[in-house]
mmCIF file as Biopython writes it, N, C-alpha, C and O atoms, coordinates in Angstrom:
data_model
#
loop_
_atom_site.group_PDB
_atom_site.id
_atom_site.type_symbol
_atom_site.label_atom_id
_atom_site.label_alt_id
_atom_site.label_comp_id
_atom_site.label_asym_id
_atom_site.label_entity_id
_atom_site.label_seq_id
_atom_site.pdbx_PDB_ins_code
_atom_site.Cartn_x
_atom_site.Cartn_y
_atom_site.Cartn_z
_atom_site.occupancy
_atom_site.B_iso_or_equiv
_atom_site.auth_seq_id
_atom_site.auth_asym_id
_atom_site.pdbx_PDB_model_num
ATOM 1   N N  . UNK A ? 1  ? 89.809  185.090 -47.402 1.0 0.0 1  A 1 
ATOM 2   C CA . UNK A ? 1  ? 90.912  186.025 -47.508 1.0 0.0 1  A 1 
ATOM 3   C C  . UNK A ? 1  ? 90.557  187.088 -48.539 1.0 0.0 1  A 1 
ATOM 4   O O  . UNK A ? 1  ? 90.318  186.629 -49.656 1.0 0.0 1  A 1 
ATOM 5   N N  . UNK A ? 2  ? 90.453  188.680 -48.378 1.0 0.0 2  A 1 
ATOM 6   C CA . UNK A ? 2  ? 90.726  189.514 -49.391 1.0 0.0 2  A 1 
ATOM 7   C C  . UNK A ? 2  ? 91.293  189.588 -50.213 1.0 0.0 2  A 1 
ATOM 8   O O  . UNK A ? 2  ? 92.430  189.115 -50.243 1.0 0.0 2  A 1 
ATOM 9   N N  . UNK A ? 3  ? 90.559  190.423 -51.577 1.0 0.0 3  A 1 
ATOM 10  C CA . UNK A ? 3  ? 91.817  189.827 -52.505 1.0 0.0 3  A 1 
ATOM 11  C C  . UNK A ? 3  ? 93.188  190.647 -52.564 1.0 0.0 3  A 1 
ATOM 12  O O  . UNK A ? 3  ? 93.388  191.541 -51.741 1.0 0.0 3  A 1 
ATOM 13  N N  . UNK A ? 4  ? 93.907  190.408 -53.313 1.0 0.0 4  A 1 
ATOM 14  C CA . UNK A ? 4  ? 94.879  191.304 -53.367 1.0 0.0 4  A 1 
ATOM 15  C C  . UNK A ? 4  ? 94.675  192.765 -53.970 1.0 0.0 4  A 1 
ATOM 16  O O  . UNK A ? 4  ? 93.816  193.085 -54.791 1.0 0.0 4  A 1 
ATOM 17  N N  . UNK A ? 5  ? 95.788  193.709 -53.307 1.0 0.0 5  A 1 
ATOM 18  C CA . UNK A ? 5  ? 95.338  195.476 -54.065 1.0 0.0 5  A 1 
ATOM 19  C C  . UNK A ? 5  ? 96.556  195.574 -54.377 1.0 0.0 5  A 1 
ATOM 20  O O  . UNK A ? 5  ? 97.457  194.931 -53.838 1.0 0.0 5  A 1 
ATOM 21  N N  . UNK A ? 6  ? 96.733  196.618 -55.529 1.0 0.0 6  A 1 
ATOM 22  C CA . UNK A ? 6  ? 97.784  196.920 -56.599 1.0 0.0 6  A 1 
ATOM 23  C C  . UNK A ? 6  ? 97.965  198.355 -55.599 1.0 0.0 6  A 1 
ATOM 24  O O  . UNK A ? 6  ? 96.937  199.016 -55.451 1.0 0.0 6  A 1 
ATOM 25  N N  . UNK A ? 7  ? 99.042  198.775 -55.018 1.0 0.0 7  A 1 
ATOM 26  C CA . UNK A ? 7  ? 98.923  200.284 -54.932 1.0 0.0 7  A 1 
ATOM 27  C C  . UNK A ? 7  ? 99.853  201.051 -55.962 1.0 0.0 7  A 1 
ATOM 28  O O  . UNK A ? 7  ? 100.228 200.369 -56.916 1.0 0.0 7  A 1 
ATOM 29  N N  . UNK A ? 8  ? 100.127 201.893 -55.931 1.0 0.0 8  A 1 
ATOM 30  C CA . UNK A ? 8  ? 101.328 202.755 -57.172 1.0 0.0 8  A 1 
ATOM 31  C C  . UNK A ? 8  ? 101.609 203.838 -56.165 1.0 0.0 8  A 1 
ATOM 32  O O  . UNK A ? 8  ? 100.834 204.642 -55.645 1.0 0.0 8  A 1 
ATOM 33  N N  . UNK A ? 9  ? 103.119 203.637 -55.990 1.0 0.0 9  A 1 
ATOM 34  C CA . UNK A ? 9  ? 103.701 204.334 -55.241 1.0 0.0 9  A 1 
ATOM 35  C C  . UNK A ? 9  ? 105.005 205.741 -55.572 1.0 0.0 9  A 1 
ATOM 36  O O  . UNK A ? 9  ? 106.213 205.587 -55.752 1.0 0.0 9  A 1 
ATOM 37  N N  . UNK A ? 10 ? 104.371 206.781 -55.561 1.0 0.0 10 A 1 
ATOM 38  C CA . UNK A ? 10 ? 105.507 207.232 -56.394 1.0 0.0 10 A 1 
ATOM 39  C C  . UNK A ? 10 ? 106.844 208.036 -55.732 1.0 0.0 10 A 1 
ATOM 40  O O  . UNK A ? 10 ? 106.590 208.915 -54.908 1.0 0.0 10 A 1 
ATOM 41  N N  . UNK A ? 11 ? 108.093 207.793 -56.027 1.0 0.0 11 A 1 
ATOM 42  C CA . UNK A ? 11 ? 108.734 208.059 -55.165 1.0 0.0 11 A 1 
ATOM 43  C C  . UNK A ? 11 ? 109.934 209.171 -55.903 1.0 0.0 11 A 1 
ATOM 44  O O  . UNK A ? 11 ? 110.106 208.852 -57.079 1.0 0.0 11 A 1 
ATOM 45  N N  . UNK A ? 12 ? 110.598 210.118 -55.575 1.0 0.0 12 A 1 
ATOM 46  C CA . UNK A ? 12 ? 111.331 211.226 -55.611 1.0 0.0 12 A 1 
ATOM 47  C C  . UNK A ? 12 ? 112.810 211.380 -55.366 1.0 0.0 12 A 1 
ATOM 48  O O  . UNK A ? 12 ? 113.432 212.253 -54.761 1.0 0.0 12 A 1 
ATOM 49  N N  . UNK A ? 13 ? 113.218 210.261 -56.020 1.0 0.0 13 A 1 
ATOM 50  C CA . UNK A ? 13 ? 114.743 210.402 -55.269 1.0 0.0 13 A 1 
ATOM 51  C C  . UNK A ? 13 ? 115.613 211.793 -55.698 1.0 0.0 13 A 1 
ATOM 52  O O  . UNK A ? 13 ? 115.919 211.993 -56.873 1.0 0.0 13 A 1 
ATOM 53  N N  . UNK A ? 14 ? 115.938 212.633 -54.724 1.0 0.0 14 A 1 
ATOM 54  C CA . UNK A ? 14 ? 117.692 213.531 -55.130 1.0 0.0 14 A 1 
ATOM 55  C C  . UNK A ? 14 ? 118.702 212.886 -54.439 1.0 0.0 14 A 1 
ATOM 56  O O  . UNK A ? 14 ? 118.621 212.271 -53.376 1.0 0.0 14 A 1 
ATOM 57  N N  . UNK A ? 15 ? 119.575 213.068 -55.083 1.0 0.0 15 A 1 
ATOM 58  C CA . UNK A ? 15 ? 120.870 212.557 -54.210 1.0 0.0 15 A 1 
ATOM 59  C C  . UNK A ? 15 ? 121.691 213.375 -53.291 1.0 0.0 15 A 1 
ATOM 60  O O  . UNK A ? 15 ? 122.137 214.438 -53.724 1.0 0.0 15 A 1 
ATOM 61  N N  . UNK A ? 16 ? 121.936 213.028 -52.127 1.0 0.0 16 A 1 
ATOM 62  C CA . UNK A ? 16 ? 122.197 214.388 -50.978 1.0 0.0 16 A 1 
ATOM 63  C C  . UNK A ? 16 ? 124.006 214.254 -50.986 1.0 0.0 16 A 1 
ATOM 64  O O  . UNK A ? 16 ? 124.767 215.162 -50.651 1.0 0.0 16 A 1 
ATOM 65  N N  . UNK A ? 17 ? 124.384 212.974 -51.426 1.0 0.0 17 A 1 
ATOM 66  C CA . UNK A ? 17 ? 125.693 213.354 -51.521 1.0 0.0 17 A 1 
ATOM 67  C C  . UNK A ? 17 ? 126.629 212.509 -52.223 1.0 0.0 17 A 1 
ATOM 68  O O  . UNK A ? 17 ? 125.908 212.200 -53.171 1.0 0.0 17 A 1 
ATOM 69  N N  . UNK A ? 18 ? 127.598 211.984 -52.409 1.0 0.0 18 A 1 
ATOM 70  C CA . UNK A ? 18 ? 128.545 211.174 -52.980 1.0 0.0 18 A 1 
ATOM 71  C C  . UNK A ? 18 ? 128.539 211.340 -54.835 1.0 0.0 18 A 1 
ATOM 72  O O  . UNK A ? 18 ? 127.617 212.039 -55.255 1.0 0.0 18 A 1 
ATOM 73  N N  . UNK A ? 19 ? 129.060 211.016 -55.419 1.0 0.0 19 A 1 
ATOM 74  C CA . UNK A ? 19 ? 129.041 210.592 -56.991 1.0 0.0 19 A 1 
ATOM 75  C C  . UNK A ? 19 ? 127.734 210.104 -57.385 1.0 0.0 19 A 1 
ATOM 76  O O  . UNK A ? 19 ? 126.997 209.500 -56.607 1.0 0.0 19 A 1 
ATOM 77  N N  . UNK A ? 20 ? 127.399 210.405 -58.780 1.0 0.0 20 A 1 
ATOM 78  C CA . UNK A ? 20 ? 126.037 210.063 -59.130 1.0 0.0 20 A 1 
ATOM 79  C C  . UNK A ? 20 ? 126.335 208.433 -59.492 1.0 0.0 20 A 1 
ATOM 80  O O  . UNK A ? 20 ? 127.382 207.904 -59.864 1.0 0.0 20 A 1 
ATOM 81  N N  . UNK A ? 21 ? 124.993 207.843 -59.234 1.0 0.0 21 A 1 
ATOM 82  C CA . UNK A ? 21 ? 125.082 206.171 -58.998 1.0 0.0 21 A 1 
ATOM 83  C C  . UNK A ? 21 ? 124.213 206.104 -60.944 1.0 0.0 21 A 1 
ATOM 84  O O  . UNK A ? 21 ? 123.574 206.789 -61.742 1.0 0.0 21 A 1 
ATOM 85  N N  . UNK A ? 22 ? 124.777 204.874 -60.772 1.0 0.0 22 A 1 
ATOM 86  C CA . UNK A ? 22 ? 124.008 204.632 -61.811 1.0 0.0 22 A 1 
ATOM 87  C C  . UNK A ? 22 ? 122.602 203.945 -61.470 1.0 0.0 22 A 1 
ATOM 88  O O  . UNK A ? 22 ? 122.254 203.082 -60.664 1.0 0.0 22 A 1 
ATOM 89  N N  . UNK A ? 23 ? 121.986 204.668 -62.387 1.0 0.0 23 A 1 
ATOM 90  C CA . UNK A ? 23 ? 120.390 204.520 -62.344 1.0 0.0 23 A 1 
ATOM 91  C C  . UNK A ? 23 ? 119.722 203.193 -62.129 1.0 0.0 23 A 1 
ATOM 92  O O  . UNK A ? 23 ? 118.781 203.178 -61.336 1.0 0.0 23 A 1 
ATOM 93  N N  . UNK A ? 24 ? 120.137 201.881 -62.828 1.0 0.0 24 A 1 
ATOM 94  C CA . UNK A ? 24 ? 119.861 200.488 -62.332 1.0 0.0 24 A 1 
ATOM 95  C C  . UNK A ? 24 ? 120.288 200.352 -60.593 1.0 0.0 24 A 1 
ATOM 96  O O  . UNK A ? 24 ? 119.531 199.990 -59.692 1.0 0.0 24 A 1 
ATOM 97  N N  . UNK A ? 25 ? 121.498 200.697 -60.492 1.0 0.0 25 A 1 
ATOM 98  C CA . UNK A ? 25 ? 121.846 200.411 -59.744 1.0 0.0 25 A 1 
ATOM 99  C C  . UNK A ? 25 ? 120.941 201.216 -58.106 1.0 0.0 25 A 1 
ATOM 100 O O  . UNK A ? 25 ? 121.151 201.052 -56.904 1.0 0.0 25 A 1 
ATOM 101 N N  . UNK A ? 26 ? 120.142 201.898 -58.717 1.0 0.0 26 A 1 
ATOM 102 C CA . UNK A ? 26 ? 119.343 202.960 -58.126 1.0 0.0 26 A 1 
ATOM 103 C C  . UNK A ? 26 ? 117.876 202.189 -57.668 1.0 0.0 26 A 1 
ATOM 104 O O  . UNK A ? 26 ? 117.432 202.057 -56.527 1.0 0.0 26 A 1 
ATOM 105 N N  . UNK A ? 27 ? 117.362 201.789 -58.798 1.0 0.0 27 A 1 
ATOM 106 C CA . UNK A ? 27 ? 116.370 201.129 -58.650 1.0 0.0 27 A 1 
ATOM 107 C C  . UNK A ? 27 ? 116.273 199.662 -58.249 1.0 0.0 27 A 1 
ATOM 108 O O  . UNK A ? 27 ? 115.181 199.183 -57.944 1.0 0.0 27 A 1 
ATOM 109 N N  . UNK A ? 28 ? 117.398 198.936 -58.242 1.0 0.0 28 A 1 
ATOM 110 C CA . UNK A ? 28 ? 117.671 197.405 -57.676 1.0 0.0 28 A 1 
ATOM 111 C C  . UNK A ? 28 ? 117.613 197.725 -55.943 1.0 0.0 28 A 1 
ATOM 112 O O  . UNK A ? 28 ? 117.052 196.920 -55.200 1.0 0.0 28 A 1 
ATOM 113 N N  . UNK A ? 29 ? 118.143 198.767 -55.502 1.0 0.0 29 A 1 
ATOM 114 C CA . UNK A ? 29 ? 118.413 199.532 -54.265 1.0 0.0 29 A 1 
ATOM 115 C C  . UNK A ? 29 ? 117.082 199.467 -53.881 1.0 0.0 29 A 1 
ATOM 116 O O  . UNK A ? 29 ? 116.707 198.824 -52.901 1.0 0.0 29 A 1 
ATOM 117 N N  . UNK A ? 30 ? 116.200 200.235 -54.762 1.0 0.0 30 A 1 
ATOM 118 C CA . UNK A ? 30 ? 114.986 200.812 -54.109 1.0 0.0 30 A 1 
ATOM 119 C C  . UNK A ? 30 ? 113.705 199.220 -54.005 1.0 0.0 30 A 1 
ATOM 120 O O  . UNK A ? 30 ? 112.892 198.981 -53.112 1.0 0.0 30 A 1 
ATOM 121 N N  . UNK A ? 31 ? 113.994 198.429 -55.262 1.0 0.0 31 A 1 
ATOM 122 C CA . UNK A ? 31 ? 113.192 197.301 -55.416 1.0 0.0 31 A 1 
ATOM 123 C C  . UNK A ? 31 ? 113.668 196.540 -53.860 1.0 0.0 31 A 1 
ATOM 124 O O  . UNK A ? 31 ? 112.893 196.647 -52.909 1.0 0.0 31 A 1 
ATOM 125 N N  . UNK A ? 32 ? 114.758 195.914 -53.729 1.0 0.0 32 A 1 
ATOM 126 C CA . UNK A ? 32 ? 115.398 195.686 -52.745 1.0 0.0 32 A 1 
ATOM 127 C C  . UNK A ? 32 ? 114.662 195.863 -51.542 1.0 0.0 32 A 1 
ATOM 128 O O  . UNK A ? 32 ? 114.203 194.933 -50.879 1.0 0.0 32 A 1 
ATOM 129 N N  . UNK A ? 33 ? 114.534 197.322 -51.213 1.0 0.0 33 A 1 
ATOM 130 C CA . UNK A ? 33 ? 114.172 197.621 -50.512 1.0 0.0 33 A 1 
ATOM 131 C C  . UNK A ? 33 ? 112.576 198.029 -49.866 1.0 0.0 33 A 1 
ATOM 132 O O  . UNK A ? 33 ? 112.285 198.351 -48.714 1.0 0.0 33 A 1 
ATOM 133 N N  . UNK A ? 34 ? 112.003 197.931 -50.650 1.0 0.0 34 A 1 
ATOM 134 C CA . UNK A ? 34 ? 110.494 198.251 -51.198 1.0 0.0 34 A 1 
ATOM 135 C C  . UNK A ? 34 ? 110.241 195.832 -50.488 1.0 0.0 34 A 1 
ATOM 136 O O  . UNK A ? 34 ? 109.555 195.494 -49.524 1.0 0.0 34 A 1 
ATOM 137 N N  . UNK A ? 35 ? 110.724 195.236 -51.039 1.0 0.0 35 A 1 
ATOM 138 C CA . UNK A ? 35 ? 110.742 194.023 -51.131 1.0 0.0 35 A 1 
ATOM 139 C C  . UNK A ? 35 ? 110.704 193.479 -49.392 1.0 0.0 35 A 1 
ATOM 140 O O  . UNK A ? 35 ? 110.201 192.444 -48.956 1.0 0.0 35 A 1 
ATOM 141 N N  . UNK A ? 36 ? 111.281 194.361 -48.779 1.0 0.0 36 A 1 
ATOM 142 C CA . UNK A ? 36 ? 111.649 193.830 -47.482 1.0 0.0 36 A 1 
ATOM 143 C C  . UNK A ? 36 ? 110.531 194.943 -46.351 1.0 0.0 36 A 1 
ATOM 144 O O  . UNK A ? 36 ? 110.729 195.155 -45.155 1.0 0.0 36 A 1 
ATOM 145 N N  . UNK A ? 37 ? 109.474 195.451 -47.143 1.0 0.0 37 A 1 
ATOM 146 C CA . UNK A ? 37 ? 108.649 196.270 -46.386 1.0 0.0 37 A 1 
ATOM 147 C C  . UNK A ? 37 ? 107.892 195.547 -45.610 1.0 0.0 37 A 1 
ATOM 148 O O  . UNK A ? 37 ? 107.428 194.494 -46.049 1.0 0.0 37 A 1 
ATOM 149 N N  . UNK A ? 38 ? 107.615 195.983 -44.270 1.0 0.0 38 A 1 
ATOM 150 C CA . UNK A ? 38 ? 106.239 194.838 -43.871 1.0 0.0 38 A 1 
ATOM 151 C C  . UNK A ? 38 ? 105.444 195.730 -43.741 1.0 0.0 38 A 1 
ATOM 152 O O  . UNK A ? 38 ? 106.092 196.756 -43.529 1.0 0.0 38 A 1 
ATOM 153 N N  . UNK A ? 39 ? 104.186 195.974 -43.746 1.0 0.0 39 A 1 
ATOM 154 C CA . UNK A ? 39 ? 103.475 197.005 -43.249 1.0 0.0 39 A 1 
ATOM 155 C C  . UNK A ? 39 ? 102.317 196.519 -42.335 1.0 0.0 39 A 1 
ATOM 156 O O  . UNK A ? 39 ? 101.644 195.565 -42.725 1.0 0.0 39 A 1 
ATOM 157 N N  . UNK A ? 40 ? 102.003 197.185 -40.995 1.0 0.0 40 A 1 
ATOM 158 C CA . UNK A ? 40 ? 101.360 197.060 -39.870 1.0 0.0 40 A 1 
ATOM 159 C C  . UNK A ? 40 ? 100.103 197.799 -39.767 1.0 0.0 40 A 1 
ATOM 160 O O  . UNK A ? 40 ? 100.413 198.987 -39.851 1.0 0.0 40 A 1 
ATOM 161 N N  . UNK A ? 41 ? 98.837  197.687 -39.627 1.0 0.0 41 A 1 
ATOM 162 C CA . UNK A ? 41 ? 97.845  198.354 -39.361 1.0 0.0 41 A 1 
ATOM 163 C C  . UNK A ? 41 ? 97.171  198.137 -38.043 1.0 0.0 41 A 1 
ATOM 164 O O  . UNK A ? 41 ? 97.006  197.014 -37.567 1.0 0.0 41 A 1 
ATOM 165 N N  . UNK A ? 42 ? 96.764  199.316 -37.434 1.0 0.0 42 A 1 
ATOM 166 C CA . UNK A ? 42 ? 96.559  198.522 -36.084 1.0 0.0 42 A 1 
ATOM 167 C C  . UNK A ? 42 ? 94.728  199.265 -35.945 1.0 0.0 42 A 1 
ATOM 168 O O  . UNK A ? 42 ? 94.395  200.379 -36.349 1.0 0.0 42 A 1 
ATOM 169 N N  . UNK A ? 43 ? 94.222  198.689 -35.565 1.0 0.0 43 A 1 
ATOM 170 C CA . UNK A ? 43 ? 92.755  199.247 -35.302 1.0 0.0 43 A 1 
ATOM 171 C C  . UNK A ? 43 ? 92.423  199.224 -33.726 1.0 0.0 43 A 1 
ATOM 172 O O  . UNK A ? 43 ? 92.351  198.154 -33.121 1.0 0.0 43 A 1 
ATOM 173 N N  . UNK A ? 44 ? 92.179  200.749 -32.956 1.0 0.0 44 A 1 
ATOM 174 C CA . UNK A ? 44 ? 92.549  201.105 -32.159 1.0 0.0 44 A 1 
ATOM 175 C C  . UNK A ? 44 ? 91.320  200.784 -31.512 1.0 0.0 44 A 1 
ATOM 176 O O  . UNK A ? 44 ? 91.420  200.738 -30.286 1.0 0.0 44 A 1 
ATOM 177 N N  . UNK A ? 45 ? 89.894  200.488 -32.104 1.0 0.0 45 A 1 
ATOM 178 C CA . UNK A ? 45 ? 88.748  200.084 -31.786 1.0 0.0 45 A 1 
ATOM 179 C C  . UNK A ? 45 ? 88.428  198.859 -31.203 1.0 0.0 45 A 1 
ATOM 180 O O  . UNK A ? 45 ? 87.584  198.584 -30.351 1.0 0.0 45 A 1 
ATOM 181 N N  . UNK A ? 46 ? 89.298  198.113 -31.843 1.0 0.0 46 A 1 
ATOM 182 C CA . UNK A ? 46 ? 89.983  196.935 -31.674 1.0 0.0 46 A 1 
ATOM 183 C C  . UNK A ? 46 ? 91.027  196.095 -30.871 1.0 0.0 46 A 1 
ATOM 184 O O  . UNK A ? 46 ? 91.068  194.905 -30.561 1.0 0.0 46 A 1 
ATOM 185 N N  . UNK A ? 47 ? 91.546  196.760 -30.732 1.0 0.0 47 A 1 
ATOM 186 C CA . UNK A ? 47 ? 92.900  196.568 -30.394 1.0 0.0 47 A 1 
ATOM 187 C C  . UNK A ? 47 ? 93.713  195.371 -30.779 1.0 0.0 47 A 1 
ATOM 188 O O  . UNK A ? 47 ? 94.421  194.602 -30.128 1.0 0.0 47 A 1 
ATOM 189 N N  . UNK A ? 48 ? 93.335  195.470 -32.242 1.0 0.0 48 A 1 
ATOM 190 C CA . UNK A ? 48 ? 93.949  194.567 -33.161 1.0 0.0 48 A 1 
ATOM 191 C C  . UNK A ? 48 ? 94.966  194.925 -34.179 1.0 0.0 48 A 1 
ATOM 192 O O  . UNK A ? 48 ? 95.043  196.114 -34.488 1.0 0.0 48 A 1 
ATOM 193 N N  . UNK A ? 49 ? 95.801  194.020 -34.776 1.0 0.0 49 A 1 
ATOM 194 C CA . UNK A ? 49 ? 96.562  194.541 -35.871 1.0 0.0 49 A 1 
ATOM 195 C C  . UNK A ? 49 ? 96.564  193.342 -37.224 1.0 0.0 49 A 1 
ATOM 196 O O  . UNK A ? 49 ? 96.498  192.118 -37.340 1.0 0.0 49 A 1 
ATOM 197 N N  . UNK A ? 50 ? 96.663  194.350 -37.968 1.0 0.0 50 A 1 
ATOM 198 C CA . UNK A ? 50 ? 96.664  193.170 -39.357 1.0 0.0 50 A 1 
ATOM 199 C C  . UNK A ? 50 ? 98.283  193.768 -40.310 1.0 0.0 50 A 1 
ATOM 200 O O  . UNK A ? 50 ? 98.819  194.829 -40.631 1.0 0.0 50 A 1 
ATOM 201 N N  . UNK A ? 51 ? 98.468  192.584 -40.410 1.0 0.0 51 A 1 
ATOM 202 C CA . UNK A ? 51 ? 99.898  192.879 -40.994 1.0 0.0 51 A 1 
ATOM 203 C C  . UNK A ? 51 ? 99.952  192.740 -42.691 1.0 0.0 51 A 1 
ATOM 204 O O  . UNK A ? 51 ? 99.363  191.896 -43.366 1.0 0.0 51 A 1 
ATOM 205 N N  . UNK A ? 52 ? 100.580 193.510 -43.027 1.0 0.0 52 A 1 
ATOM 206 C CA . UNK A ? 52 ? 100.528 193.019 -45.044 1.0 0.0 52 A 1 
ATOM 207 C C  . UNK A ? 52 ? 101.683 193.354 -45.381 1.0 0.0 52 A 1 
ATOM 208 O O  . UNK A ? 52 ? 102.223 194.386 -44.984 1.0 0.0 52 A 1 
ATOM 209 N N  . UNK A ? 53 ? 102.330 192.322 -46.341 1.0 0.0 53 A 1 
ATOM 210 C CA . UNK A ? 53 ? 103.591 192.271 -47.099 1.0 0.0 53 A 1 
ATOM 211 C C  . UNK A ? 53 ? 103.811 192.423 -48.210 1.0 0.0 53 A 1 
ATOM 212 O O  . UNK A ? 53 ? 102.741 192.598 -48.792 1.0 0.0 53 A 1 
ATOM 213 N N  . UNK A ? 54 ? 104.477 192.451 -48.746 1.0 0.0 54 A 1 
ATOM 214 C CA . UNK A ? 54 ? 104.608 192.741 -50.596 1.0 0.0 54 A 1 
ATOM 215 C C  . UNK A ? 54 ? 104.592 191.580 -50.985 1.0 0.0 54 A 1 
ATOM 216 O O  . UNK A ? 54 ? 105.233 190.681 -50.441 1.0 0.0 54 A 1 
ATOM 217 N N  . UNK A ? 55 ? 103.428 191.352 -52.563 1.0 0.0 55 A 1 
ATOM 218 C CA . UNK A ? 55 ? 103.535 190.262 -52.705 1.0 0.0 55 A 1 
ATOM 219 C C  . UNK A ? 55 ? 104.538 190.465 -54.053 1.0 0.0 55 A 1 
ATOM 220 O O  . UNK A ? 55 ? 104.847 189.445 -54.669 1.0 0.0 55 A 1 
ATOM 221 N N  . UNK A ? 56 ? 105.028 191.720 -54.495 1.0 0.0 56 A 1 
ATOM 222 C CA . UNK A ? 56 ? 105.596 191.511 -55.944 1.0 0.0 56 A 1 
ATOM 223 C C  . UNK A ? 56 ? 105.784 192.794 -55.584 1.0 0.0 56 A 1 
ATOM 224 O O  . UNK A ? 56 ? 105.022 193.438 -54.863 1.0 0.0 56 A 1 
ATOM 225 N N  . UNK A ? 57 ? 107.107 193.302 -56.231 1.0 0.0 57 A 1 
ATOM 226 C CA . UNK A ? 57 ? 107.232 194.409 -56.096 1.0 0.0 57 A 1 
ATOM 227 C C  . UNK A ? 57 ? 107.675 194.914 -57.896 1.0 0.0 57 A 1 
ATOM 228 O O  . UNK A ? 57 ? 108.685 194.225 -58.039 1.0 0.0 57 A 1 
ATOM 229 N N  . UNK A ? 58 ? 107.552 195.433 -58.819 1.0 0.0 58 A 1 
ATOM 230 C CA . UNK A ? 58 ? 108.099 196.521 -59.628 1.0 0.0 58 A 1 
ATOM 231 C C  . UNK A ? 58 ? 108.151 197.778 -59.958 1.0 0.0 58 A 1 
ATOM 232 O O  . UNK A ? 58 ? 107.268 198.633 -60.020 1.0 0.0 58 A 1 
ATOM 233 N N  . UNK A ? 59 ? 109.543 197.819 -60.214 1.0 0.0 59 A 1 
ATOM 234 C CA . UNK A ? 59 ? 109.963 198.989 -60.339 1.0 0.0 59 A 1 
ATOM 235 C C  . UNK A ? 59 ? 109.976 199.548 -61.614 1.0 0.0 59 A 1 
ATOM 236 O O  . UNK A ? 59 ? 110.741 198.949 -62.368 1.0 0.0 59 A 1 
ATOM 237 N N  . UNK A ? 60 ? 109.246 200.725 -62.238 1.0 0.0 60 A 1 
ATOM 238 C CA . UNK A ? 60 ? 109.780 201.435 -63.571 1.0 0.0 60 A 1 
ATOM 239 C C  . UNK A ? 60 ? 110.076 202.523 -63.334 1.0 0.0 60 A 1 
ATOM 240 O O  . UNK A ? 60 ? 109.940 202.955 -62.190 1.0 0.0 60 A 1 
ATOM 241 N N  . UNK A ? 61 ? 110.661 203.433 -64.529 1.0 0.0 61 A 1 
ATOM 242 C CA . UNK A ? 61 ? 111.114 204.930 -64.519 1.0 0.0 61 A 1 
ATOM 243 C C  . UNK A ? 61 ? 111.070 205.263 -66.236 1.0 0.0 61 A 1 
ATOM 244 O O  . UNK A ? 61 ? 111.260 204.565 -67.231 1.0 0.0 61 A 1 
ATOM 245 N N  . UNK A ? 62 ? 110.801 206.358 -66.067 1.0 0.0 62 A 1 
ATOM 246 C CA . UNK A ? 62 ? 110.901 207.089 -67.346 1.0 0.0 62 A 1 
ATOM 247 C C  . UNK A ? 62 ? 111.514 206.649 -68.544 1.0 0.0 62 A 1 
ATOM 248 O O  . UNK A ? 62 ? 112.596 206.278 -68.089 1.0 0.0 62 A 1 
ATOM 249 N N  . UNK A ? 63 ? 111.559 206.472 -69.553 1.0 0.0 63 A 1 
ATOM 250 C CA . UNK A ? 63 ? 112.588 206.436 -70.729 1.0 0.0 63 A 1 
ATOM 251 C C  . UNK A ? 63 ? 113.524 207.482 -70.514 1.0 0.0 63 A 1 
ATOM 252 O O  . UNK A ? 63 ? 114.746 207.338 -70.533 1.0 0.0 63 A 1 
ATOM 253 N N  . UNK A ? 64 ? 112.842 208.649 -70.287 1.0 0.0 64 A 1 
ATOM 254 C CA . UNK A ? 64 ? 113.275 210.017 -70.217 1.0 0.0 64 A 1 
ATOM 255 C C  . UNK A ? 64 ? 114.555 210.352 -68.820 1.0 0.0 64 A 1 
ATOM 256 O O  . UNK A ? 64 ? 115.259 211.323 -68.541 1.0 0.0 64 A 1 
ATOM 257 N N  . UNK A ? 65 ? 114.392 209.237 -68.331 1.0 0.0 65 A 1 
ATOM 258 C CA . UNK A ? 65 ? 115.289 209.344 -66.925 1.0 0.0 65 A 1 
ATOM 259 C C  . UNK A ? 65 ? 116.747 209.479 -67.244 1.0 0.0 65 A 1 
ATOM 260 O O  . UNK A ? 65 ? 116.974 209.131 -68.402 1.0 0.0 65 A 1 
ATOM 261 N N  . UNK A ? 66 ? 117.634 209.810 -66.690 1.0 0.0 66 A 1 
ATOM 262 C CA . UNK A ? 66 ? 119.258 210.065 -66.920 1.0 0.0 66 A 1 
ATOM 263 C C  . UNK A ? 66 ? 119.344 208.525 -66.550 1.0 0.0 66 A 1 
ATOM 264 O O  . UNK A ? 66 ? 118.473 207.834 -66.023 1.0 0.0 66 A 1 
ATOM 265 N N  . UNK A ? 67 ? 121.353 207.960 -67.200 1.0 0.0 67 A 1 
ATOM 266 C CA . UNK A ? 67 ? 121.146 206.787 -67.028 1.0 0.0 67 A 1 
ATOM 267 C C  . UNK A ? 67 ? 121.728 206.637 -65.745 1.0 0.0 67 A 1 
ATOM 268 O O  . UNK A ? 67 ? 121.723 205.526 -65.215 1.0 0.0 67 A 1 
ATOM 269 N N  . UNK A ? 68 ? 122.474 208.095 -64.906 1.0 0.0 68 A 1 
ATOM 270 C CA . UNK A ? 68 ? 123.168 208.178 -63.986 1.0 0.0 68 A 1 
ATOM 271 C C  . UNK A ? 68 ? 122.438 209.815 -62.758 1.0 0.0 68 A 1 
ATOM 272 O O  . UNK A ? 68 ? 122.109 210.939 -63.134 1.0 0.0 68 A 1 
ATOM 273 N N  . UNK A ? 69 ? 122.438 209.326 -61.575 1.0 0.0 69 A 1 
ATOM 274 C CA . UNK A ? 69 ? 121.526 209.940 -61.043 1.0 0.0 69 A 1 
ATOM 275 C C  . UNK A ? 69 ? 122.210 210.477 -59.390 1.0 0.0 69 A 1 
ATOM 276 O O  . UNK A ? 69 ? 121.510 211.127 -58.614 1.0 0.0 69 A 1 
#
């Protein structure tokens, strides 16, 4: 088995509408969701697919971040 890879993913949230959320509550959302990714690769040479899941997901943000977003 390969070993495991670290990727760093960086992501951009604006908010398109409602009241600003609070910022935990922002990133539990996104961990959450990041957590339930499956990702599919398919090799067309092949006509195979290899599947990979998250084995750990964390989330950080800025010090500098608002605490409401």
């Amino acid at each position: 088995m390969p070993e495991r890879v670290t990727f760093t993913i960086t992501a951009v949230l604006e908010r398109q509408d409602g009241p600003p959320a609070a910022v935990d509550d922002v990133l539990q959302a996104l961990t959450d969701a990041l957590e339930e990714l499956n990702l599919y690769v398919e090799d067309p040479d092949d006509d195979t697919e290899s599947r990979f899941d998250t084995a750990g997901v964390t989330v950080v943000y800025p010090e500098s971040a608002p605490t409401r977003m």
